[in-house]
PATOR-723766 format. One line per field, with one value per residue (C-alpha): residue in three letters; x, y, z. Coordinates in steps of 0.02 Angstrom, whole numbers. Each point is the difference from the previous one (the first is absolute). Example, Ala and Ser with C-alpha at 12.3 -4.5 7.8 and 13.67 -1.06 7.14 Angstrom:
# residues 2
r: [ALA / SER]
px: [615 / 69]
py: [-225 / 172]
pz: [390 / -33]
# end
This chain:
# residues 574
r: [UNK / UNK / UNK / UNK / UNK / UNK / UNK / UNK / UNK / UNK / UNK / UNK / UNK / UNK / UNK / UNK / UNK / UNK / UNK / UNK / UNK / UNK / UNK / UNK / UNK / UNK / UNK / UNK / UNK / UNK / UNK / UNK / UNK / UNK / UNK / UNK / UNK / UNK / UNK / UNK / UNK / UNK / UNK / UNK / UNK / UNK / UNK / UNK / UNK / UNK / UNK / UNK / UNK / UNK / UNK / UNK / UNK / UNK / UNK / UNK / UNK / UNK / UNK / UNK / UNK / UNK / UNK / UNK / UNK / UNK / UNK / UNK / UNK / UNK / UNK / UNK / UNK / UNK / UNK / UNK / UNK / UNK / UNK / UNK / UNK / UNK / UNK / UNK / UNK / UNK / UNK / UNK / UNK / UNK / UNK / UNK / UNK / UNK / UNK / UNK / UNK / UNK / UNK / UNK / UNK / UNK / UNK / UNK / UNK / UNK / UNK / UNK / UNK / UNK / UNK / UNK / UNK / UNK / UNK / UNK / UNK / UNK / UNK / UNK / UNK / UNK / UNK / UNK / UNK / UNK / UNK / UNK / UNK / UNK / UNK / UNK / UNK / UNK / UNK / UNK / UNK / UNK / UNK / UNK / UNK / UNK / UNK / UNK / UNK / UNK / UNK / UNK / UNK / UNK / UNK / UNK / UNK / UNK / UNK / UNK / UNK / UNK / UNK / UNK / UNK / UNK / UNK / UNK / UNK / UNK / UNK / UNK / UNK / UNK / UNK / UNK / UNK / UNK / UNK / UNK / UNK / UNK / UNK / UNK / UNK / UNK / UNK / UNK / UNK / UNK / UNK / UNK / UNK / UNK / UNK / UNK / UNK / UNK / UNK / UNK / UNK / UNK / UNK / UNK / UNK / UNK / UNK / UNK / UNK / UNK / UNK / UNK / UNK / UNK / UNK / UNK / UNK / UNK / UNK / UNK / UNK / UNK / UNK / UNK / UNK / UNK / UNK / UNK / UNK / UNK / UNK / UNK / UNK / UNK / UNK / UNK / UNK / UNK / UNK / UNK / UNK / UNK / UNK / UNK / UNK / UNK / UNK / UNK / UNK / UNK / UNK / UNK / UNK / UNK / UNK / UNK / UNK / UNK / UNK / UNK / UNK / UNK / UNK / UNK / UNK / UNK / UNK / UNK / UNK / UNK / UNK / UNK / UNK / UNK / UNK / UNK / UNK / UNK / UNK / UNK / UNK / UNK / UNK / UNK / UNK / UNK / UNK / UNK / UNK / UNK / UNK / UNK / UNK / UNK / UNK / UNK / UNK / UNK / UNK / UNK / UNK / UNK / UNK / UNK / UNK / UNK / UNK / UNK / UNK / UNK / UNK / UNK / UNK / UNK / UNK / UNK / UNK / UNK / UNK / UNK / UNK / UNK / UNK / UNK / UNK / UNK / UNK / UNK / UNK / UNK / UNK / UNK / UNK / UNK / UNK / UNK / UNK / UNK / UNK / UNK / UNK / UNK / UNK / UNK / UNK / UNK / UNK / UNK / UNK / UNK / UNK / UNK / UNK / UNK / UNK / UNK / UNK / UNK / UNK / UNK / UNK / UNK / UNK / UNK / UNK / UNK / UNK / UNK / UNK / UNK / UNK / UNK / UNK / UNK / UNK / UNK / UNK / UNK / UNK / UNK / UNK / UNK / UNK / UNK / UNK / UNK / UNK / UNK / UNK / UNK / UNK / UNK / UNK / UNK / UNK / UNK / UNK / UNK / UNK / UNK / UNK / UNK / UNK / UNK / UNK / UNK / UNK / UNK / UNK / UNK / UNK / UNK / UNK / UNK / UNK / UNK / UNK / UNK / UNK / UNK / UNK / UNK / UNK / UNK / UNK / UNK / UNK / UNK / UNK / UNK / UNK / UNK / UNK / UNK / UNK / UNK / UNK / UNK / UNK / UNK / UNK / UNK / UNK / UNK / UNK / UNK / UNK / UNK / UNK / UNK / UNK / UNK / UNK / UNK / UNK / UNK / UNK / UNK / UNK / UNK / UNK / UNK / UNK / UNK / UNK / UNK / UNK / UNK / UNK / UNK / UNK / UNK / UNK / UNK / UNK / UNK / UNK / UNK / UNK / UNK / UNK / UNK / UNK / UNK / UNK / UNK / UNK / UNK / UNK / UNK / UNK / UNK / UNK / UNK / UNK / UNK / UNK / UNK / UNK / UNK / UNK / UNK / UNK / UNK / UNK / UNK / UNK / UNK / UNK / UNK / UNK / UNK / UNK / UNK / UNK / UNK / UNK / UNK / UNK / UNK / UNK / UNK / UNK / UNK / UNK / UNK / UNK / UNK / UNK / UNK / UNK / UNK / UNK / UNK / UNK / UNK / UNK / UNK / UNK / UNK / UNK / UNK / UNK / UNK / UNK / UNK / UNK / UNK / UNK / UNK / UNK / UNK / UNK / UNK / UNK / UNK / UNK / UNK / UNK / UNK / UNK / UNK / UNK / UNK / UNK / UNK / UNK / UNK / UNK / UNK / UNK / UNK / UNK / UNK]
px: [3959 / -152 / -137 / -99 / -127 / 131 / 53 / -175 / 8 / 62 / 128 / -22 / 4 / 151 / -9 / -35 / 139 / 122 / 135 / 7 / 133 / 0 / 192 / 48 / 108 / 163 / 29 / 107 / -129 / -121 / 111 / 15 / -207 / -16 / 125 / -84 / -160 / 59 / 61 / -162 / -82 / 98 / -25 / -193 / -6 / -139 / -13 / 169 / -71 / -173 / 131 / 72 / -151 / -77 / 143 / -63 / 191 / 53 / -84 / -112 / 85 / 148 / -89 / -63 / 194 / 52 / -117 / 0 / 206 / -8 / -128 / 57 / -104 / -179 / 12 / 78 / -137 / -92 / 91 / 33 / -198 / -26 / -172 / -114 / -20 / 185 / 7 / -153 / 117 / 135 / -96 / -56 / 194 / 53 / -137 / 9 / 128 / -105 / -74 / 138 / 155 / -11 / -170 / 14 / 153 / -106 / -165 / 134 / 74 / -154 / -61 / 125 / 52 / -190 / -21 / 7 / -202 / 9 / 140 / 100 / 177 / 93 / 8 / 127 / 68 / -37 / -68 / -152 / -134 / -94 / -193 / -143 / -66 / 186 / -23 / -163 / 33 / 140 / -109 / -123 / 86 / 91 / -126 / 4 / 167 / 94 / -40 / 15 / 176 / 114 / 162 / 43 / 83 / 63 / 79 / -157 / -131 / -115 / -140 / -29 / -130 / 130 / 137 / -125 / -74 / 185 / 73 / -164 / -114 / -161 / -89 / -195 / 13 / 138 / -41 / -147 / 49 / 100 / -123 / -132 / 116 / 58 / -130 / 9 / 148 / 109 / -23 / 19 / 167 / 162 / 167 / 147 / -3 / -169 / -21 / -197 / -79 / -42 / 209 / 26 / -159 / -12 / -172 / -29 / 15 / -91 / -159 / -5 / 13 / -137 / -93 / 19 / -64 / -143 / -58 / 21 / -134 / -22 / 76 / 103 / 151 / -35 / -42 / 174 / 102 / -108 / 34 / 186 / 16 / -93 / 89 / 172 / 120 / 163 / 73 / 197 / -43 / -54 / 160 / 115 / -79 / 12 / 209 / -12 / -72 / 93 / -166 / 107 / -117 / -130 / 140 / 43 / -192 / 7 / 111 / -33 / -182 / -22 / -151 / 100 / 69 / 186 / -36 / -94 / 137 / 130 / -82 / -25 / 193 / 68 / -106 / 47 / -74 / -63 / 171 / 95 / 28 / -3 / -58 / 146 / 124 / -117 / -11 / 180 / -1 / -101 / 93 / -129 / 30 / 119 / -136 / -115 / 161 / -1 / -172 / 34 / 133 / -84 / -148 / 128 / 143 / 197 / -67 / -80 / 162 / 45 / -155 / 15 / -101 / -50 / 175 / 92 / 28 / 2 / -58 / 184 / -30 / -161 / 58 / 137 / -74 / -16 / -163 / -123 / -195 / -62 / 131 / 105 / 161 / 93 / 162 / 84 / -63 / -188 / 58 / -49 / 109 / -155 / 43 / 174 / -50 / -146 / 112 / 158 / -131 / -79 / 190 / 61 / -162 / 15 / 165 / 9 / -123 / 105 / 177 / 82 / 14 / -169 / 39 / 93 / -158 / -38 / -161 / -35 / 81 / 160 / 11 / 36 / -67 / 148 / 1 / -157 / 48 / 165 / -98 / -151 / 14 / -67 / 159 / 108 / 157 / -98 / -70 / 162 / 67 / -118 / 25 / 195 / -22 / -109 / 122 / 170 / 121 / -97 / -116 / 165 / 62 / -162 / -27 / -140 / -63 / 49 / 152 / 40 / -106 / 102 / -48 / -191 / 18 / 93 / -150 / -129 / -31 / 19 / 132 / -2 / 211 / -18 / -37 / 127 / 145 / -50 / 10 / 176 / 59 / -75 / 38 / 180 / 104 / -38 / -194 / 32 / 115 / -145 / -84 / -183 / -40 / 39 / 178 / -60 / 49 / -128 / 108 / -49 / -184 / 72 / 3 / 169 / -11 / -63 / 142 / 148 / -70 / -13 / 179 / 74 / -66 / 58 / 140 / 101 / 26 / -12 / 163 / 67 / -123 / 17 / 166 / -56 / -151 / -13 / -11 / -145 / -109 / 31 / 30 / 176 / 96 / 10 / 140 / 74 / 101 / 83 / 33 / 157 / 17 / -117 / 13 / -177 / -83 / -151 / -81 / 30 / -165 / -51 / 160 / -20 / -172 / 55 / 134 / -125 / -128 / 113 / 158 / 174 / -53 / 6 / -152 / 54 / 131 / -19 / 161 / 48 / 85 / 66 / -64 / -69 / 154 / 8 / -130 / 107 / -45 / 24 / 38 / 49 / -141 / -84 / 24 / -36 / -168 / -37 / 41 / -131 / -122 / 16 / 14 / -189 / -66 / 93 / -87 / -156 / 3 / 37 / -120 / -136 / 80 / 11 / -172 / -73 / 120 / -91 / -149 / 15 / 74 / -148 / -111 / 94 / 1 / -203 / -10 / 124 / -101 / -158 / 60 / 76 / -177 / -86 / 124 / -20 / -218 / 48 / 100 / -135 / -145 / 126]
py: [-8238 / -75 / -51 / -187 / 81 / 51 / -177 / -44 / 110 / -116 / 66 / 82 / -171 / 35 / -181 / 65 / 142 / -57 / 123 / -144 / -129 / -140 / -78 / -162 / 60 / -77 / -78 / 133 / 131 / -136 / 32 / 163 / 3 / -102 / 95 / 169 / -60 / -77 / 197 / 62 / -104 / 34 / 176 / -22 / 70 / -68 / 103 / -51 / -177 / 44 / 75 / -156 / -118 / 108 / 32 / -82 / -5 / -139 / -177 / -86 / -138 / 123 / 85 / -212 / -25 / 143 / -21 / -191 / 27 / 31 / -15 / 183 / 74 / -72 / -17 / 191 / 108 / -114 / 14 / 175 / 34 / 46 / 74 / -174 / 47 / -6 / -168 / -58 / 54 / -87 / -170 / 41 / 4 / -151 / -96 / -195 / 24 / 80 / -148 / -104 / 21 / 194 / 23 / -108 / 93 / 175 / -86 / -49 / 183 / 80 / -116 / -11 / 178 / 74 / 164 / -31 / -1 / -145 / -103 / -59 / 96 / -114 / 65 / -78 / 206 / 157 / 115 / 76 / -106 / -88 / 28 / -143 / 63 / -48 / -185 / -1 / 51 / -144 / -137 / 53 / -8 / -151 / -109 / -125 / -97 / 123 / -4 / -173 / 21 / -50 / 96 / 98 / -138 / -118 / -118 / -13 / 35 / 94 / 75 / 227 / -20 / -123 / 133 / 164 / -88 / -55 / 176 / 60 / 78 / 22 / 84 / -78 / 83 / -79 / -177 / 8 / 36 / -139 / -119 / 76 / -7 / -186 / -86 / -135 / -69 / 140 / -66 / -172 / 24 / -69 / 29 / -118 / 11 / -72 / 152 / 79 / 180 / -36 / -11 / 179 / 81 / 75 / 48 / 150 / -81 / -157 / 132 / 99 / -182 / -63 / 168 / -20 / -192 / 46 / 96 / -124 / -128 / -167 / -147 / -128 / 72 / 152 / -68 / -77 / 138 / 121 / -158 / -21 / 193 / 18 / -166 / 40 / -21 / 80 / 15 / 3 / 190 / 53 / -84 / 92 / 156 / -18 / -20 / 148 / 119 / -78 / -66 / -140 / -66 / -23 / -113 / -107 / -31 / -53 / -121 / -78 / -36 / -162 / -10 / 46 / -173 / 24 / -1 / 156 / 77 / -88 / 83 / 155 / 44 / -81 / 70 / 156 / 162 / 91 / 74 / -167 / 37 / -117 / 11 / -56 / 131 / 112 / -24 / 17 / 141 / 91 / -74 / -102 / -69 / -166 / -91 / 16 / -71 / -138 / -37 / 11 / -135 / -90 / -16 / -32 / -59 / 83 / -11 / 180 / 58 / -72 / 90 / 146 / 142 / 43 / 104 / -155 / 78 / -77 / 29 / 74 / 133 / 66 / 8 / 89 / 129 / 181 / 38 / -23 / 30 / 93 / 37 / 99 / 19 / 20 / 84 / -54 / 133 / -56 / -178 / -35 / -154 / -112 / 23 / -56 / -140 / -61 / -25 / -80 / -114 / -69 / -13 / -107 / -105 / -43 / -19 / -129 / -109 / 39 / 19 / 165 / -56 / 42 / 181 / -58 / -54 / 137 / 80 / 41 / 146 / -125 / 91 / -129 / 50 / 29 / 182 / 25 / -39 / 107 / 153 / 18 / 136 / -138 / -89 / 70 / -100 / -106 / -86 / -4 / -81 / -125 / -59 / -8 / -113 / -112 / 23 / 52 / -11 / -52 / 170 / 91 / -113 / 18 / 127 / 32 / 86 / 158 / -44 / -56 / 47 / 130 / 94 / -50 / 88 / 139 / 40 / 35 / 203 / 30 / -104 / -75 / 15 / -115 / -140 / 52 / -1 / -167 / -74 / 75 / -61 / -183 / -8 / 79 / 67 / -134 / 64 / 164 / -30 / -67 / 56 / -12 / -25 / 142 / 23 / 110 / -41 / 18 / 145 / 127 / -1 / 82 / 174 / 77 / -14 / -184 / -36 / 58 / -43 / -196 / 63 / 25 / -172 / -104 / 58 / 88 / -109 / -174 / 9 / 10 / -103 / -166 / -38 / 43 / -103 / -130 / -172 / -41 / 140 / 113 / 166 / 101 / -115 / 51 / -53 / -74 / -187 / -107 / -204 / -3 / -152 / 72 / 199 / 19 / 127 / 30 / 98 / -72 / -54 / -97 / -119 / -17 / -62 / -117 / -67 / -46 / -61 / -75 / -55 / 57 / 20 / 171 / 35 / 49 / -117 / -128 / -29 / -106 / 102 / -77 / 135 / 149 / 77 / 0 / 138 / 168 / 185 / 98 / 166 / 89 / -50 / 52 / 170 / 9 / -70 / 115 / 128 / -67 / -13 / 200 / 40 / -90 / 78 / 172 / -65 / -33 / 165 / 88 / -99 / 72 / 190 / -32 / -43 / 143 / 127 / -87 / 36 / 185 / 18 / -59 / 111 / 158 / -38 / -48 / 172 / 103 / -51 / 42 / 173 / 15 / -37 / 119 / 147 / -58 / 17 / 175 / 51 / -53 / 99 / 150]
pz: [202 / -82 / 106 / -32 / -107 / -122 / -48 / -46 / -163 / -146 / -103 / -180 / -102 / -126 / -65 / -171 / 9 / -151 / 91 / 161 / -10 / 129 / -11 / 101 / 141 / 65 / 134 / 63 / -26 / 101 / 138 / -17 / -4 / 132 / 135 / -39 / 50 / 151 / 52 / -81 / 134 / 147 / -30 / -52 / -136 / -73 / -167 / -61 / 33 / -83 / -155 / -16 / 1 / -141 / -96 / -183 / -68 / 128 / -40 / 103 / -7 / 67 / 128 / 66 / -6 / 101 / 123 / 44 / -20 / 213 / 103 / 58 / -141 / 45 / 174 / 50 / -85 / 135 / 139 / -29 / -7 / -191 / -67 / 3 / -226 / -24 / 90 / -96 / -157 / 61 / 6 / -189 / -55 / 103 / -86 / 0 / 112 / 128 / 57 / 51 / 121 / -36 / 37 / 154 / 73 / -32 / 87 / 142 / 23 / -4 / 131 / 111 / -16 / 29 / 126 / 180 / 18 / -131 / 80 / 155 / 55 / -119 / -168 / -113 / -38 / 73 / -167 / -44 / 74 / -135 / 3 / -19 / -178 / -61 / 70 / -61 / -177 / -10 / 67 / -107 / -160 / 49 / 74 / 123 / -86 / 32 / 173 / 18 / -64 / 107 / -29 / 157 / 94 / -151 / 152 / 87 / -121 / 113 / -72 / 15 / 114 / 102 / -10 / 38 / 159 / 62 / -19 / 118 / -124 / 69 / -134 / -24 / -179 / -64 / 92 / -61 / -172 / -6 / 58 / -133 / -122 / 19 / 101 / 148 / -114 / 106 / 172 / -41 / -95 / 100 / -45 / -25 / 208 / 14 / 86 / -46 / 5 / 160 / 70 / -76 / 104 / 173 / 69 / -71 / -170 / 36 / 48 / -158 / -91 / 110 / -44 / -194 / 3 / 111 / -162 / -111 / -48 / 148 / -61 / 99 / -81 / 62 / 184 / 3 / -31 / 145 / 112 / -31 / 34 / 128 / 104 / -43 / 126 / 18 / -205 / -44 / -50 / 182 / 58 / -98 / 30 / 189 / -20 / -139 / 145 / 160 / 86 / 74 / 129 / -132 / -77 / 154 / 44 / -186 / -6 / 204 / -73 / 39 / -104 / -165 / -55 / -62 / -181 / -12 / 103 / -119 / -157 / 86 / 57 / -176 / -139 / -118 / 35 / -167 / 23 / 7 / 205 / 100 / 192 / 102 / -107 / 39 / 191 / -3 / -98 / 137 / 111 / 111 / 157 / 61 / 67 / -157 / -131 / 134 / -55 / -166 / -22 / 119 / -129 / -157 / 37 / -31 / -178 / 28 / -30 / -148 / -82 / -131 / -48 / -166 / -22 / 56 / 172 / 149 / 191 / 46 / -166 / 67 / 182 / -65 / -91 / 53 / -79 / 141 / 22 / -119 / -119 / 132 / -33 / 176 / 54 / 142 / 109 / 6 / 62 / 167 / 97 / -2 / -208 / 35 / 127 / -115 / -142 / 91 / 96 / -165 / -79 / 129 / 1 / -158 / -40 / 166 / -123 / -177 / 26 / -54 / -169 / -43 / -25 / -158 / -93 / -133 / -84 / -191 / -2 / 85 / 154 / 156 / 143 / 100 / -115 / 74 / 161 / 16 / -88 / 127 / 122 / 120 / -26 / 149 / 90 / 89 / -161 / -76 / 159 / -11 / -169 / 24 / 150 / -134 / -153 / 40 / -122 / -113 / -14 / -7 / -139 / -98 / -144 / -97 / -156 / 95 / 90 / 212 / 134 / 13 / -158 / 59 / 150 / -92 / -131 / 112 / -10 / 198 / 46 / 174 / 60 / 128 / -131 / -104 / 132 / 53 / -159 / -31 / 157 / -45 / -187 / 34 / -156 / -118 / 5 / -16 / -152 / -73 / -170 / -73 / -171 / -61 / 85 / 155 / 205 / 112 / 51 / -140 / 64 / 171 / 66 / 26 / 183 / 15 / -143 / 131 / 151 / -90 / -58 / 170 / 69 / -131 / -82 / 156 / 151 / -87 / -42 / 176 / 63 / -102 / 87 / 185 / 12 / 127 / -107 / 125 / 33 / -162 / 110 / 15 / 102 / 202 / 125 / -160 / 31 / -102 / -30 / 2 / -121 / -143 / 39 / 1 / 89 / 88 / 136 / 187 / 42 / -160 / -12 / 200 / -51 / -150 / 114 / 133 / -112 / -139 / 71 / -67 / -179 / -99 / -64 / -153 / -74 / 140 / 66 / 153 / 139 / 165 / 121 / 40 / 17 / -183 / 12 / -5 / 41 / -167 / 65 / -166 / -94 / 145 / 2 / -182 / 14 / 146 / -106 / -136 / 107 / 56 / -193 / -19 / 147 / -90 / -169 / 73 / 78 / -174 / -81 / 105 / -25 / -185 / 16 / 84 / -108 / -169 / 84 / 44 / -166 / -101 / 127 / -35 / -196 / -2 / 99 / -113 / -143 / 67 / 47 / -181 / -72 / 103 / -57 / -169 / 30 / 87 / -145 / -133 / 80 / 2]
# end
């Protein structure tokens, strides 16, 4: 591998070589080009790249092409932390083009993407850190318009410095690069917010700004700016940054300030982060307390809800959504039950102020957010509980881009069984019957054992059961009687009820008898329905066996395949 000195030899000029032929390449070998130096750069190999920038048999005009075809090719010798020459190279080839939407998005990666001493925790991808001298070299050979450029967030049109300060960088270098580069012009620009420099900053920032213009030559201008940043008060960006790290008292004092008039607080909680978050999805994506959320609508209204993020999500996505602080990625296990209760308690709060219904809006990638919702690992029975007493029917009638609830609950990789016995029981046979899009029941996501055990509750007794239910309390009929005029049946103490509450009317076809003597002992259906109810206490009974027996069977299979492994180890070393 070549080291950075090696790129700064020039090749052997073969211009005048009559042997050289330069041919105009097709657009499939483009392609082709273009896709081996995206592998060339993910495995850094930076002399195949130097090879191809020098090679005199592919046009420049070629070499321009291929290179501005993705913005893979210039931005990944970049991110992947290529020799500082070989960038410098790179720049040469893109040419005109450097210093428009290409050079921008390179200035932006190597910003945003700079080492850990250079910038805050939030880099926009974990690779080789980029150093200084590479951000340096780009805004020197691009100048302050392409600085000024404002590309990164085409919705918003925040300027780099904007987006560098919002994602925490802290860097006095690079800030103060920036500010060299383009001037005062930097900290007066406002994006299509209204929202300044100033929103982005926390302290720390505001200091090394205050620092740079403290060097700078007295003028009023000047005076301003140190003035502004000095006085700030509280800015959208500290706000946000509280809910990002769970310093929820910070964010109560914040917003029972008296002394903070309701607009500020209004542009604060509704305003775009630099990545198109927004505060309240946030809170509930950390899942903050009741009593703040009060505070919240209390400040804005039910409208809150209605808001979306930058993906089109909204506040039910994010609190539904496994990834947690910092990126972790938690199983089941590591929940604690204030996890659980957090989650349920923000659920019911605000669907009591929506409805159910808005777990059917959808994001850009047309995911609703009841998906979300059935796949969390936060999701337990008590959630889904909750949202049947809200929806009924109508959740178990509803099917999405994925299929039921069912097949929600069903794609989620550790499956809670509790959920998905309740839902059987409550959507019955017509929900497990089913299909997604693609043909499959929420069934052929099961294990074996969940699969009969779902089996034996729904497919066995039912149809015993149908015909020796009490019309009145849904349960196997006890001390069956009869109406003698209608023959229908129920249990003793529910039609002794109905008689004495209703008069002598059946309750289910309403018939007019003269007495109570029309009321009949049904001793032959009787006995059968005692014997029904002994077969489900029996089934019941087997159900748990069954249970345990799948159980120890999986045990003594995990264990028979360890012990084959470790034999199979034993036998290798022999």
């Amino acid at each position: 591998m070549n080291t950075s000195n090696d790129y700064e030899e020039t090749s052997i000029s073969q211009e005048n070589d009559a042997s050289i032929t330069v041919q105009k390449l097709t657009e499939t070998e483009i392609k082709q080009k273009k896709d081996h130096l995206f592998d060339v750069c993910q495995e850094k190999d930076w002399d195949t790249f130097q090879k191809f920038l020098s090679d005199e048999t592919i046009s420049k005009a070629d070499k321009k092409l291929i290179l501005s075809r993705s913005y893979t090719c210039p931005r990944a010798p970049i991110l992947k932390g290529a020799p500082i020459p070989l960038i410098q190279k790179i720049i040469d080839s893109l040419d005109d083009l450097f210093f428009g939407e290409i050079g921008y998005s390179m200035l932006v990666e190597a910003v945003l993407n700079s080492s850990n001493e250079l910038v805050g925790k939030y880099a926009l991808n974990y690779n080789t850190p980029v150093s200084y001298e590479v951000i340096e070299l780009i805004v020197s050979i691009g100048g302050a318009d392409l600085v000024k450029s404002q590309i990164l967030a085409k919705k918003r049109k925040r300027s780099l410095l904007q987006a560098y300060l919002g994602r925490n960088g802290e860097c006095p270098r690079i800030i103060n690069l920036l500010l060299k580069v383009c001037g005062l012009d930097l900290l007066d620009f406002q994006d299509n917010d209204g929202l300044g420099t100033l929103d982005f900053s926390n302290k720390t920032q505001r200091e090394i700004m205050i620092e740079y213009l403290q060097g700078l030559v007295s003028n009023p201008r000047v005076q301003n700016h140190i003035e502004s940043l000095a006085n700030a008060s509280v800015t959208r960006k500290e706000v946000f940054d509280w809910i990002d790290n769970c310093q929820f008292g910070r964010v109560r004092e914040y917003l029972l300030d008296e002394d903070l008039s309701r607009e500020s607080k209004m542009k604060c909680i509704t305003t775009y982060s630099v990545r198109y978050e927004l505060p309240f999805h946030k809170f509930c994506e950390r899942h903050g307390p009741i009593d703040i959320a009060e505070q919240f609508v209390e400040l804005i209204g039910t409208q809150l809800f209605e808001l979306k993020d930058g993906q089109g999500k909204t506040c039910l996505h994010c609190l539904c959504n496994d990834m947690f602080q910092d990126g972790i990625d938690y199983d089941t296990r590591d929940l604690k039950d204030e996890d659980f209760q957090r989650h349920h308690d923000l659920i019911e709060f605000i669907l009591s102020k929506t409805g159910w219904k808005l777990l059917l809006e959808i994001d850009n990638d047309d995911n609703d957010a009841l998906f979300n919702f059935m796949m969390c690992l936060r999701t337990d029975l008590k959630c889904v509980k909750l949202l049947m007493r809200l929806g009924g029917k109508e959740i178990l009638d509803y099917q999405g881009e994925t299929g039921t609830i069912l097949h929600y609950a069903s794609y989620r990789e550790n499956i809670d069984r509790e959920v998905i016995k309740y839902l059987a029981s409550v959507g019955g046979q017509k929900m497990m019957d089913a299909k997604n899009h693609i043909g499959r029941k929420a069934e052929c996501d099961w294990p074996t054992e969940l699969k009969e055990y779902i089996d034996l509750c729904t497919k066995t007794l039912p149809v015993l059961f149908d015909d020796l239910q009490c019309p009145i309390c849904f349960d196997i009929m006890s001390n069956v009687h009869v109406i003698t005029k209608c023959c229908h049946r129920f249990c003793k103490n529910c039609i002794t009820q109905s008689y004495e509450q209703r008069g002598s009317t059946c309750p289910v076809c309403r018939i007019e008898f003269s007495s109570p003597d029309d009321i009949r002992k049904d001793p032959l259906l009787g006995k059968i329905t005692m014997f029904a109810k002994e077969k489900d206490d029996r089934n019941v009974a087997l159900q748990s066996e069954l249970s345990e027996a799948l159980q120890r069977e999986h045990l003594l299979k995990e264990q028979n395949r360890a012990l084959a492994a470790k034999l199979k180890r034993k036998h290798s070393e022999v």
